[in-house]
C-alpha positions as CSV (number, residue, x, y, z in Angstrom):
1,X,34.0,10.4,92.5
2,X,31.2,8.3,92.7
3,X,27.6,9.6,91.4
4,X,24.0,7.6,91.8
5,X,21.3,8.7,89.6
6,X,17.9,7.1,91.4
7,X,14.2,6.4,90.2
8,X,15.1,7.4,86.4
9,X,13.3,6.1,83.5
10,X,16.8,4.2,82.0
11,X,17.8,3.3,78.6
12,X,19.2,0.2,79.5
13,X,22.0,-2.1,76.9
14,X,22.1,-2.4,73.4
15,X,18.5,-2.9,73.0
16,X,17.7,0.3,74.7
17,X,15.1,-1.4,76.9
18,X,13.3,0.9,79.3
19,X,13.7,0.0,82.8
20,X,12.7,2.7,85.9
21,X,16.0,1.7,87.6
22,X,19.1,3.6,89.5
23,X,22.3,4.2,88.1
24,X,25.7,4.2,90.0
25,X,29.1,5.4,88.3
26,X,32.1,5.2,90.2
27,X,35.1,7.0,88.4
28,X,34.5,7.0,84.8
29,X,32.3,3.9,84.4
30,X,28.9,3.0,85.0
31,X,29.4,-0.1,88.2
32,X,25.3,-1.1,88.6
33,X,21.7,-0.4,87.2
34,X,18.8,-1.2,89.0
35,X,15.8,-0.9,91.2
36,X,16.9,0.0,94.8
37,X,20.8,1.0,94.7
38,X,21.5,2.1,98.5
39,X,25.1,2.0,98.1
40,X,26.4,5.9,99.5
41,X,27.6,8.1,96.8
42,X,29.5,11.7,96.4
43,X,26.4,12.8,94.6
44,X,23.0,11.8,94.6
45,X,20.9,12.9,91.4
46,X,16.6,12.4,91.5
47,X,15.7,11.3,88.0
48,X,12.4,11.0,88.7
49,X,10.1,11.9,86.0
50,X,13.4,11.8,83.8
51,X,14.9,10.1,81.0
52,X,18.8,8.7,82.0
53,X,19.9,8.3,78.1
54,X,23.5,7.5,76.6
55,X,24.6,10.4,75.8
56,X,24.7,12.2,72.3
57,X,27.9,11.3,69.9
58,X,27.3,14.1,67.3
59,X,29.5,12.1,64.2
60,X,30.4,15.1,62.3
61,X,30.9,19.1,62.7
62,X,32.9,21.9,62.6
63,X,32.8,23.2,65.8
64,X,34.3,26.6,65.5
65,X,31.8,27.5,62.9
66,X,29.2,28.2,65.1
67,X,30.5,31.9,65.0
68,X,29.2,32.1,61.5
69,X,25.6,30.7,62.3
70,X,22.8,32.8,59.9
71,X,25.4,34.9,58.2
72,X,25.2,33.2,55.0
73,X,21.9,30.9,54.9
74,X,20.0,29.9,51.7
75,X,22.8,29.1,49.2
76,X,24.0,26.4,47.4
77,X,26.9,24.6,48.5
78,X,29.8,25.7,46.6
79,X,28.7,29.5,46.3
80,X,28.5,29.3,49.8
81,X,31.9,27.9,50.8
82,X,33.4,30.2,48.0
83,X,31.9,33.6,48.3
84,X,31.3,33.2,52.3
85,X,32.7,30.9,54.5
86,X,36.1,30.4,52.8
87,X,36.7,34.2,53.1
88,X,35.8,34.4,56.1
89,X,37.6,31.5,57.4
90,X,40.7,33.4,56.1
91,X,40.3,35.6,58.4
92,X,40.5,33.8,61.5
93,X,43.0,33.4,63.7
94,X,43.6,30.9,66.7
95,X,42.2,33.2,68.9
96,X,38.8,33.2,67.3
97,X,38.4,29.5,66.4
98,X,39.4,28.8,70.4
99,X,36.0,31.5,71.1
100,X,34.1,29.5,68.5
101,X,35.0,25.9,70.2
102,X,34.0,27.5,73.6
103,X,30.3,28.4,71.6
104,X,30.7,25.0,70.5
105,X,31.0,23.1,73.5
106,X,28.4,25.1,75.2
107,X,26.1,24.1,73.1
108,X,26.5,20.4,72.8
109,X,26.9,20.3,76.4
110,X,23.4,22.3,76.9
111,X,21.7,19.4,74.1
112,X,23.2,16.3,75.8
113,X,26.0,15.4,73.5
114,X,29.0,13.9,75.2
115,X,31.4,13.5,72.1
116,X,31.9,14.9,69.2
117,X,33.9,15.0,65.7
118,X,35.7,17.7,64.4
119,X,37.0,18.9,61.5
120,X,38.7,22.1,61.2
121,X,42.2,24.0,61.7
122,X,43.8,25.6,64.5
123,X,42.9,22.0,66.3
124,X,45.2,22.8,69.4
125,X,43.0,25.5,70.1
126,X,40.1,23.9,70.1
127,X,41.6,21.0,71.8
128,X,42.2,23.1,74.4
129,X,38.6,24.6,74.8
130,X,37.4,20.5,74.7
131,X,39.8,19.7,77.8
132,X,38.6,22.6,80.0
133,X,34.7,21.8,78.7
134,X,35.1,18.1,80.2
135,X,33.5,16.7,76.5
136,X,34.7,14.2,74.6
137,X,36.6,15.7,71.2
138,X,38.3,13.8,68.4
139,X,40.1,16.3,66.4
140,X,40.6,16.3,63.0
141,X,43.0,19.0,61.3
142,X,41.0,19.8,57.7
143,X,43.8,19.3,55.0
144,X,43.6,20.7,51.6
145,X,46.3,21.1,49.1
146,X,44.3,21.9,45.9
147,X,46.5,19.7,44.0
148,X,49.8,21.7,45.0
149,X,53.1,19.6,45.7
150,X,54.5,22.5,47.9
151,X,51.4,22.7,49.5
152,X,50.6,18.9,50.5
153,X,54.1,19.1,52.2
154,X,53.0,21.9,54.4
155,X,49.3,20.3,54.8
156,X,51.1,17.0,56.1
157,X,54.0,19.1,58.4
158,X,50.8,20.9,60.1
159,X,49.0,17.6,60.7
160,X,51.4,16.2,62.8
161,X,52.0,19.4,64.2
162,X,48.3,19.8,65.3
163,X,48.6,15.4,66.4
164,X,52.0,16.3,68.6
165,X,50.2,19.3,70.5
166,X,46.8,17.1,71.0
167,X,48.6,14.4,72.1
168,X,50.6,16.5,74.3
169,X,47.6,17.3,76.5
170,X,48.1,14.0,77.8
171,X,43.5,13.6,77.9
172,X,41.6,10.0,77.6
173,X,39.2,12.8,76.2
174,X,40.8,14.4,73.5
175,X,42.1,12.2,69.9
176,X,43.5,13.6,67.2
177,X,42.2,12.2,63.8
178,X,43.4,12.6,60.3
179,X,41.2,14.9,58.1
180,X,41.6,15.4,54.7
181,X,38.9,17.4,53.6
182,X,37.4,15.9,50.3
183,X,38.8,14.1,46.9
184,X,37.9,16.8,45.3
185,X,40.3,19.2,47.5
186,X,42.9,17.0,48.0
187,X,45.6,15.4,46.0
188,X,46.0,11.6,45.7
189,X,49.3,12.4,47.3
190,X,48.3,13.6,50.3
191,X,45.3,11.1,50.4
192,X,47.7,8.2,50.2
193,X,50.1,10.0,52.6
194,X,47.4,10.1,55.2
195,X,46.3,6.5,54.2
196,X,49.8,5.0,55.2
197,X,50.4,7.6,58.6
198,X,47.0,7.0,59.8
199,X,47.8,3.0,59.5
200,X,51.4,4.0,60.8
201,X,50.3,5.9,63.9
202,X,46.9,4.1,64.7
203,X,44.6,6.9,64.2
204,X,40.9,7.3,62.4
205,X,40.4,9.1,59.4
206,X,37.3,11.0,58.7
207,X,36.6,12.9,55.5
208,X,33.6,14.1,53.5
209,X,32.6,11.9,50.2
210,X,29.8,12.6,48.1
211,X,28.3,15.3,49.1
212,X,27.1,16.7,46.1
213,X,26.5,16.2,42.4
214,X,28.5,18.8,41.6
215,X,31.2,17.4,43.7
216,X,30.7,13.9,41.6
217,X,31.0,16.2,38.6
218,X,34.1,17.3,39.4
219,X,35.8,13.8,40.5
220,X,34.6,12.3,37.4
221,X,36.1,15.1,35.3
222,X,39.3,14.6,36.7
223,X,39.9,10.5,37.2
224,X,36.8,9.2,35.5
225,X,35.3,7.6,38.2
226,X,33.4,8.1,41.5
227,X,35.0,9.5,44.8
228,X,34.4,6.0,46.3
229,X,36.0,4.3,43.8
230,X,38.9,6.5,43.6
231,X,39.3,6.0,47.3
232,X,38.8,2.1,46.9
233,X,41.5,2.1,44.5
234,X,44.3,3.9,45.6
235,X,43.4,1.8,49.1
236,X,42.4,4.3,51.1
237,X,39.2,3.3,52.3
238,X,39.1,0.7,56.1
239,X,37.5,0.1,58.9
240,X,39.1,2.8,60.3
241,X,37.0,5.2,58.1
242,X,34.5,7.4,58.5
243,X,33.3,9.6,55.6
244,X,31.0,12.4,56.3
245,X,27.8,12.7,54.0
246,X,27.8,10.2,51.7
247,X,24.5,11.4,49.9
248,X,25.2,10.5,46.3
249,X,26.3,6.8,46.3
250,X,25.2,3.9,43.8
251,X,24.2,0.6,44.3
252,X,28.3,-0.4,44.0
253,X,29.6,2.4,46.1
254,X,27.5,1.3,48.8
255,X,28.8,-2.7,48.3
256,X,32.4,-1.1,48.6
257,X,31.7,0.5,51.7
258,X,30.3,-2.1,53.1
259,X,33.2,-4.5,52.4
260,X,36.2,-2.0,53.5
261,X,33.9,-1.7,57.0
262,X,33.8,2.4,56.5
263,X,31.3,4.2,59.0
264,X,29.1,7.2,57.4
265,X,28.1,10.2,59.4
266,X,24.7,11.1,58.1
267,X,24.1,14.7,58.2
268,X,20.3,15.1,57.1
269,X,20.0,18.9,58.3
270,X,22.4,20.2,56.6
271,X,22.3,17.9,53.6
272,X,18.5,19.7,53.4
273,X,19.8,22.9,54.0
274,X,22.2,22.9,51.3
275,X,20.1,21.2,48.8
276,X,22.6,18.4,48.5
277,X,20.6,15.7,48.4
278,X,19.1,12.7,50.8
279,X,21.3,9.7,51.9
280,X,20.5,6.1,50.6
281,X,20.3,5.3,54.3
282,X,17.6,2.4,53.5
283,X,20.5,0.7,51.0
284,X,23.5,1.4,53.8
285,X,21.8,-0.1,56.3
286,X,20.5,-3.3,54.3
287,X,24.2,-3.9,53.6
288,X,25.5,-3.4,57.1
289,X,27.1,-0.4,57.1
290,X,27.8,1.3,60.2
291,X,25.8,4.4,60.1
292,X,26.1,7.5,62.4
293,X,25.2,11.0,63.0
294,X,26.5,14.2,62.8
295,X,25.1,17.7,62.8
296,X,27.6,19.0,60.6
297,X,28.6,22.8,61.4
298,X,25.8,25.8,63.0
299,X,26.8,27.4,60.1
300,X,25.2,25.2,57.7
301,X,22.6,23.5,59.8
302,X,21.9,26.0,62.1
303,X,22.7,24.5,65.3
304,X,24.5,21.3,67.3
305,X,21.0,19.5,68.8
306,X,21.5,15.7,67.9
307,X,17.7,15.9,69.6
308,X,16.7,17.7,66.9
309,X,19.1,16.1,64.3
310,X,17.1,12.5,65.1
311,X,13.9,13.9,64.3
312,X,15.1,15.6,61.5
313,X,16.7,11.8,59.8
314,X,13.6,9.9,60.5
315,X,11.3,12.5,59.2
316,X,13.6,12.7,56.3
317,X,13.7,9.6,55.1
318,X,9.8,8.7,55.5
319,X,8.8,11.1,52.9
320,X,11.4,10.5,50.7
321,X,11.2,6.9,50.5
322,X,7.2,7.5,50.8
323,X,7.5,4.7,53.5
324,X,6.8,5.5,57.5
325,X,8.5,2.2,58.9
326,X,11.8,3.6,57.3
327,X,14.6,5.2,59.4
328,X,12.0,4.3,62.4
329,X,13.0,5.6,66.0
330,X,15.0,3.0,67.4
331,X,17.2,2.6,64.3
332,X,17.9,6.5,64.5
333,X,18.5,6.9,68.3
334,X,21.0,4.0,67.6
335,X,22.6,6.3,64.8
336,X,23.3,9.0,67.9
337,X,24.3,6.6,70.4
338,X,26.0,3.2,69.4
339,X,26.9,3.3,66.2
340,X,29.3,6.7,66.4
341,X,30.9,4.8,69.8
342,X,31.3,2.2,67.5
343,X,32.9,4.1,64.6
344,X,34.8,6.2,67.1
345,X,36.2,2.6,68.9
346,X,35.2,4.1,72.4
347,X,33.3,2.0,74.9
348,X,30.4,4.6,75.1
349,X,26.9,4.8,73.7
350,X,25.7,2.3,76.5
351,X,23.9,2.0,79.6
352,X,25.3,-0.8,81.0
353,X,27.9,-2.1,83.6
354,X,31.3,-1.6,82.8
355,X,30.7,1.3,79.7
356,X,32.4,4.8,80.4
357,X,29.8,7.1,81.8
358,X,28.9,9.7,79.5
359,X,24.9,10.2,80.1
360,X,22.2,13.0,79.6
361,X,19.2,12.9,81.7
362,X,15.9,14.5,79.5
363,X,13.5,16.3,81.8
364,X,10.3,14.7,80.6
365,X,8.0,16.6,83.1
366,X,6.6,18.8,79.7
367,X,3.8,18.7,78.0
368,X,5.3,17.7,75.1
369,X,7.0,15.0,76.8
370,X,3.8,13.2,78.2
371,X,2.1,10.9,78.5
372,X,5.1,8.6,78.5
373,X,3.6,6.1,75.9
374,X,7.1,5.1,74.1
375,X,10.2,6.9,75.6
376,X,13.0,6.3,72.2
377,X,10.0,7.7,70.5
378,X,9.6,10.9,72.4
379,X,13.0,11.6,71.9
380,X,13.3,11.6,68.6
381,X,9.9,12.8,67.5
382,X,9.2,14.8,70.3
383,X,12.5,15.8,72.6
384,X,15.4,19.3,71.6
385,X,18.4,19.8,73.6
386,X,16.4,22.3,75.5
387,X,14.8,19.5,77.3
388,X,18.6,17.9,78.4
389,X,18.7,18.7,82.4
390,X,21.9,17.3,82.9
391,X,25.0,15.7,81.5
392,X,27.7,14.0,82.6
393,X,30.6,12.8,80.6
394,X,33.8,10.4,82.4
395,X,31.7,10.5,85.0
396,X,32.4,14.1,85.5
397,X,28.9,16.5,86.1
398,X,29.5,18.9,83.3
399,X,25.6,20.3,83.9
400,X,23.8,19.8,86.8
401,X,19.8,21.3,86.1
402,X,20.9,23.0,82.9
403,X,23.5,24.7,84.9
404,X,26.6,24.2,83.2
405,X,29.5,23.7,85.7
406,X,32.7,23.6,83.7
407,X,32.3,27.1,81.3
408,X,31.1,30.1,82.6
409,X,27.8,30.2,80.0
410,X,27.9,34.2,80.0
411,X,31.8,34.7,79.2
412,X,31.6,32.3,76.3
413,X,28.7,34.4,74.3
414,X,30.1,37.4,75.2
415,X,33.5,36.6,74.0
416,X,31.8,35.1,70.6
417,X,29.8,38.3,70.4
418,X,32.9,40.4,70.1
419,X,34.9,38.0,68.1
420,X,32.7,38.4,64.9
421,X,32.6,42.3,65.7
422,X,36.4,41.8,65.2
423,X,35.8,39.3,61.8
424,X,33.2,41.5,60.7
């Protein structure tokens, strides 16, 4: 299928530089931008008045989670994975985390993001809800073993479980990634088990690291040193990498990072949220770490809108470091775009000839939107996902003027309606 988006206002290469050009995508890639493309096409899209971005690669989240959005808000942390979300997650069944990937990819879809990564269990399932949405998923199975031999056996037997049935489905769309979900959940035994079948098989790893003081606290206790420099020295750490939150890191955590080529997912709306803290994104960029972004779950944040999750890092970071030119607009669209294709090793985050086609088109014909003085500044400062019109992911129309063509919109809320009746 072939698809020519004409008279857009295009985010063009690695630069992002603004050109009012078409597009043409034949198959899965993007063949030609610029002014004047009269080459016929299957479909025919007028971007006039619009905004053809690279589409959203949200860097970290729980998709399922979504069905637990305001039910247990204002909390710290801990209290709030212990006396709420962990008992309610023992609840679930496949059934309900396949609804909660459906409410998922309906809403990234609807916000412009194109791929995403997960963390979470019952991965098949929502592997399954990713291949019918048309987005982009890599899947990560959440292992914890709490320190328990039997445990870590069954944690590793149900990784590969959920790796053979994701890898079954046969998609370019859909990866599986190892997930063990924190030092502080997970034995050394597992982390170097997933450390030599990650290097074994080929995959990513991604895994939260630092999060919180109290986290720190705990790690110290236990091995007398930092999560990072756990990690660093039992070897797990490559450029393979990518650790979700990273907020409390020192001067020598961020130099290790740096030199094992790890990615971080930054996750400011939750990290706010939660109270954990604020990300030394000044000091991880200075050393050249590859930083992304990531919403983290709607349970915690309270939604999926990388729109909003931009506005929320550079705003973030200004006040904090009491500096305005920090974390300014083109650094943090580059977090959503390029950086988590780079971390994720796909050939995406790009407007250019010969880079997949995954692309949301913004309608800036608002008020909010105009004048069009600065177009990577409207949206981060001034854009949501309410203003995505259409996205397109493999070169596959997934909404066409925020109708979305691959779920049916109503079916998906209702069914997420009833399935926390059932959790309730």
């Amino acid at each position: 299928m072939s698809i020519l988006i004409r008279n857009g206002y295009v985010i063009y290469g690695e630069n992002f530089e603004v050109v009012r050009a078409d597009v043409l995508i034949e198959g899965n890639r993007i063949v030609e931008v610029r002014k004047g493309i009269n080459e016929p096409a299957d479909r025919v899209i007028d971007a006039t008045g619009r905004v053809v971005s690279p589409g959203f690669i949200n860097l970290h989240t729980h998709s399922p989670m979504g069905l637990f959005r305001g039910l247990a808000d204002d909390l710290p942390l801990m209290e709030w994975l212990e006396k709420h979300i962990w008992p309610r997650e023992a609840k679930l069944t496949g059934k309900e985390i396949k609804v909660g990937a459906y409410l998922g990819a309906l809403e990234m879809i609807k916000s412009g993001t194109t791929t995403f990564l997960d963390m979470y269990f019952h991965m098949d399932k929502v592997a399954e809800a990713v291949l019918e949405s048309g987005l982009r998923g890599y899947l990560s199975y959440g292992m914890i073993d709490l320190g328990d031999p039997d445990r870590t056996e069954k944690e590793i037997k149900e990784a590969l479980r959920e790796m053979e049935a994701i890898e079954g489905l046969n998609s370019p769309r859909v990866h599986f990634v190892f997930g063990p979900h924190a030092p502080y959940t997970c034995s050394i035994a597992l982390l170097r088990e997933v450390r030599r079948l990650a290097s074994e098989r080929g995959k990513l790893i991604t895994i939260h690291v630092s999060e919180t003081m109290a986290e720190l606290g705990k790690i110290q206790e236990r091995y007398g040193k930092s999560p990072v420099v756990l990690l660093d020295g039992i070897g797990f750490l490559g450029s393979d990498v990518i650790i979700a939150h990273g907020v409390w890191l020192d001067s020598r955590e961020v130099q290790i990072l740096a030199r094992n080529g790890v990615t971080v997912a930054h996750n400011p709306g939750s990290n706010m949220k939660l109270a954990s803290g604020v990300m030394p994104l000044e000091r991880l960029l200075n050393a050249g770490i590859n930083v992304g972004l990531g919403t983290d779950g709607a349970a915690s944040n309270n939604n999926l809108d990388m729109l909003e999750e931009m506005k929320l890092a550079a705003l973030l970071h200004k006040v904090h470091n009491l500096d305005p030119t920090v974390a300014d607009a083109k650094t943090v669209f580059r977090m959503a775009t390029v950086n988590g294709a780079k971390a994720l090793r796909l050939n995406a985050g790009v407007i250019k000839e010969g880079y997949l086609a995954d692309i949301a088109i913004i309608n800036f014909n608002q008020p909010h939107l105009r004048p069009i003085n600065n177009v990577i500044s409207h949206l981060v400062y001034s854009a949501n996902g309410n203003d995505v019109e259409t996205t397109i992911v493999d070169g596959k129309i997934l909404m066409l003027d925020r109708e979305v063509l691959t779920l049916d919109e109503e079916k998906v809320i209702d069914e997420a309606e009833r399935a926390i009746e059932r959790l309730s």
